[in-house]
C-alpha positions, 0 to 999 in steps of 0.5 A: 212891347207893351207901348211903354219903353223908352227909346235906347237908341237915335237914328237920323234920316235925311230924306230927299225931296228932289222935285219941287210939288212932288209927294216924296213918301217915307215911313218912321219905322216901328218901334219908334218912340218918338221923333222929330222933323225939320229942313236941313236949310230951314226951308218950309215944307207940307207934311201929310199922313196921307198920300195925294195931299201934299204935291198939291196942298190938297188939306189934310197936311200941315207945313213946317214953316221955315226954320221950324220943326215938328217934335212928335214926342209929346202928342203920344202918337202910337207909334209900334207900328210905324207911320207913314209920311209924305213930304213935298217942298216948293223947291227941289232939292231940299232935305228933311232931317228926322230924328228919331228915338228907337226901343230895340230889345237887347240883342236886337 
């Protein structure tokens, strides 16, 4: 795969965060094209790519405000390889929904 396919199948993840302030660590798998990430109730949450930021709001990370999404598709983020993420909320109980756009190749 030379970085230049185009996603032929979504998958949807629901990632729970069952602590509030607790780094919940997840990976978008490989071969991911693009993908996208928001609250399934609109509540803010912290997004770090590196673990120990996020528990805390130690920077780097970001926060996807209530209500809002983060759509990755159009930052051209390499992503053959996978990514990992770290989620943390002020609330427990809460859910991020990732969409994603896979390339599998046929028969795979």
């Amino acid at each position: 795969m030379d970085g230049n396919e185009r996603a032929n199948k979504v998958l949807i993840a629901n990632i729970p965060i069952p602590d509030a302030d607790k780094e919940v660590p997840w990976a978008i798998p490989k071969d991911c094209q693009w993908f996208t990430l928001q609250t399934r109730d609109g509540t803010a949450i912290r997004v770090a790519v590196e673990s120990g930021h996020v528990a805390n709001s130690q920077p780097p990370y970001f926060t996807i405000k209530a209500y809002g999404e983060w759509d990755e598709r159009y930052l051209n983020i390499d992503l053959r390889y996978g990514l990992s993420l770290f989620f943390a909320c002020s609330l427990a109980g809460k859910i991020v929904e990732v969409i994603m756009g896979i390339h599998e190749e046929e028969g795979g």
